[in-house]
C-alpha positions as CSV (number, residue, x, y, z in Angstrom):
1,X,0.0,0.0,0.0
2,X,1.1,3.5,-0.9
3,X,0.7,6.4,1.1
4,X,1.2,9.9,0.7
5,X,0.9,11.9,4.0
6,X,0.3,16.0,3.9
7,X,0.7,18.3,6.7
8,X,1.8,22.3,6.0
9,X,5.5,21.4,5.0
10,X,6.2,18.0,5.3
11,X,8.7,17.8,8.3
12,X,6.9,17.0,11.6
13,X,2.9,15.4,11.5
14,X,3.1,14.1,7.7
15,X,7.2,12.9,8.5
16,X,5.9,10.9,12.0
17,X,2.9,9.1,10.2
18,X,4.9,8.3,7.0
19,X,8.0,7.0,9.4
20,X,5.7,5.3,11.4
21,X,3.9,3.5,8.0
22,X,7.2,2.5,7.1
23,X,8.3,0.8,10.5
24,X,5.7,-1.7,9.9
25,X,7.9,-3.2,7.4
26,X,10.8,-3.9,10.0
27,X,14.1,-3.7,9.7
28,X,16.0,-4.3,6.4
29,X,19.6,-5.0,6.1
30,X,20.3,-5.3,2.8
31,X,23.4,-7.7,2.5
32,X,24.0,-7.3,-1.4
33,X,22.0,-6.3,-4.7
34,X,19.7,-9.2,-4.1
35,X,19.1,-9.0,-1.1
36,X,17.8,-5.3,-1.6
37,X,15.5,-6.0,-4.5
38,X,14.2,-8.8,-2.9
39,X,13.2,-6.2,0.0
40,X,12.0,-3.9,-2.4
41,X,9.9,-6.3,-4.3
42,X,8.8,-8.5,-1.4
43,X,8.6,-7.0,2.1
44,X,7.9,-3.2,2.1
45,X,4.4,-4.0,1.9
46,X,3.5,-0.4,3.5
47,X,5.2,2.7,1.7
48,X,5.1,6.3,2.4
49,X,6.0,10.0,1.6
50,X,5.8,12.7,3.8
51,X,5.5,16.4,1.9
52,X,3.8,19.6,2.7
53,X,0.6,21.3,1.2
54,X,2.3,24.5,1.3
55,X,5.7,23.5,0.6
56,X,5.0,21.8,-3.1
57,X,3.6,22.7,-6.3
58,X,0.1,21.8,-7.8
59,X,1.7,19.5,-10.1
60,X,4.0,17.6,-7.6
61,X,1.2,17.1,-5.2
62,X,-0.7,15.9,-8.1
63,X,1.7,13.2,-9.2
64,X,1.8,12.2,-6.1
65,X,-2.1,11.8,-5.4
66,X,-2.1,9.7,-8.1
67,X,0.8,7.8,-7.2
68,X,-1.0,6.6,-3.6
69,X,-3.7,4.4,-2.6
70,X,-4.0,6.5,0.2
71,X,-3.9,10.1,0.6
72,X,-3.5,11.3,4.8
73,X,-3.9,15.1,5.4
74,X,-2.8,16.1,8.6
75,X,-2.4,20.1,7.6
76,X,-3.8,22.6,9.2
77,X,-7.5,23.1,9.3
78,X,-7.7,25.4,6.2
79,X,-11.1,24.1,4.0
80,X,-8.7,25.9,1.0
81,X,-6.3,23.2,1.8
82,X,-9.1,20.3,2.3
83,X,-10.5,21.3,-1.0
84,X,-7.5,21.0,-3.1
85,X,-6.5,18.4,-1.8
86,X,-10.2,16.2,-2.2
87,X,-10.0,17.6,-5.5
88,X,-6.7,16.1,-6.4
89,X,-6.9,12.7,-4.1
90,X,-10.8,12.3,-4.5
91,X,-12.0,8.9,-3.1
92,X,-8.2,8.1,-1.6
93,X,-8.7,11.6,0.5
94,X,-8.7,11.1,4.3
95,X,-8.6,14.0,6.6
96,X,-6.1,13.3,10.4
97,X,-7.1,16.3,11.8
98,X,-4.6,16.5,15.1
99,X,-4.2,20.3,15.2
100,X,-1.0,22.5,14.6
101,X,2.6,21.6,15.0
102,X,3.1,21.8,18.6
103,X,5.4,19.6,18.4
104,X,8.2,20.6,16.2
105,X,9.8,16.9,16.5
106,X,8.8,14.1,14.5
107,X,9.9,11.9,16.9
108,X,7.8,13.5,20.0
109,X,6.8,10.9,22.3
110,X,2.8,12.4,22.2
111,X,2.9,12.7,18.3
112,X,4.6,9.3,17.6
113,X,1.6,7.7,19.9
114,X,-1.0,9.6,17.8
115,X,0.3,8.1,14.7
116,X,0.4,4.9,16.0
117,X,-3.0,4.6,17.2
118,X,-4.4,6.0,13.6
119,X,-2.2,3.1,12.0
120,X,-3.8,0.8,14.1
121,X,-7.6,2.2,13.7
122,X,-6.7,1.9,9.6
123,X,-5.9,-2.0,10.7
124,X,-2.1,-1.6,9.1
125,X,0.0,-4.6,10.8
C-alpha cells in the first residue's frame, strides 16, 4: 500500500505518520544487490512519503495523489487546503485532523503515539 501523508511542509505530522507507516515493514539489512530488491519487491508492503501542502507545487502534489492508494492530510485546518486536496486525491482523501505543530519533532513521544493509534484504527500490521 502506498501512502502519501500531507501536513503544511512536510517535516513534523506528515514525517511521524509516514516514518511510522514505514516501521511496519521492519528492519531491512540489505546484504547485497539481491538482497535489496528482494526487499524492495517483497517485504515493504507499506510505503510512504511525507510532503507539505504549502511546501509543493500543484503538479507535484498531483503526481503524487495519483501515485497513492491512500492520501492522509494532517495540515492545518484550512477548507482551501481540504479542497484542493479532495479535488486532487478524490475517493483516496482522508482528513487526520490533530491540530497545529506543537510539536516541532517528528519523533515526539505524544505525536509518535497519535500516529500509532491512527495506523492501528486503519488496521495496518
Amino acid at each position: 500500500m502506498k501512502i502519501l501523508c500531507l501536513c503544511n511542509h512536510g517535516n513534523v505530522r506528515s514525517a511521524c505518520l509516514a516514518r511510522e507507516i514505514k516501521d511496519l515493514n521492519g528492519a531491512c539489512q540489505p546484504l547485497n544487490e539481491q538482497t535489496f530488491i528482494d526487499y524492495i519487491q517483497n517485504f515493504a508492503k507499506y510505503q510512504s512519503i511525507a510532503i507539505g501542502a504549502h511546501a509543493n507545487s500543484k503538479e507535484t502534489i498531483k503526481i503524487l495523489c495519483d501515485w497513492a492508494d491512500k492520501v492522509v492530510d494532517l495540515s492545518d485546518n484550512i477548507p482551501t487546503i481540504q479542497n484542493f486536496l479532495v479535488q486532487l486525491a478524490g475517493s483516496k482523501y482522508e482528513r487526520f485532523d490533530i491540530g497545529g505543530d506543537r510539536w516541532g519533532n517528528p519523533f515526539a513521544d505524544e505525536l509518535r503515539n497519535i500516529c500509532q493509534q491512527k495506523i492501528k484504527e486503519w488496521g495496518f500490521k
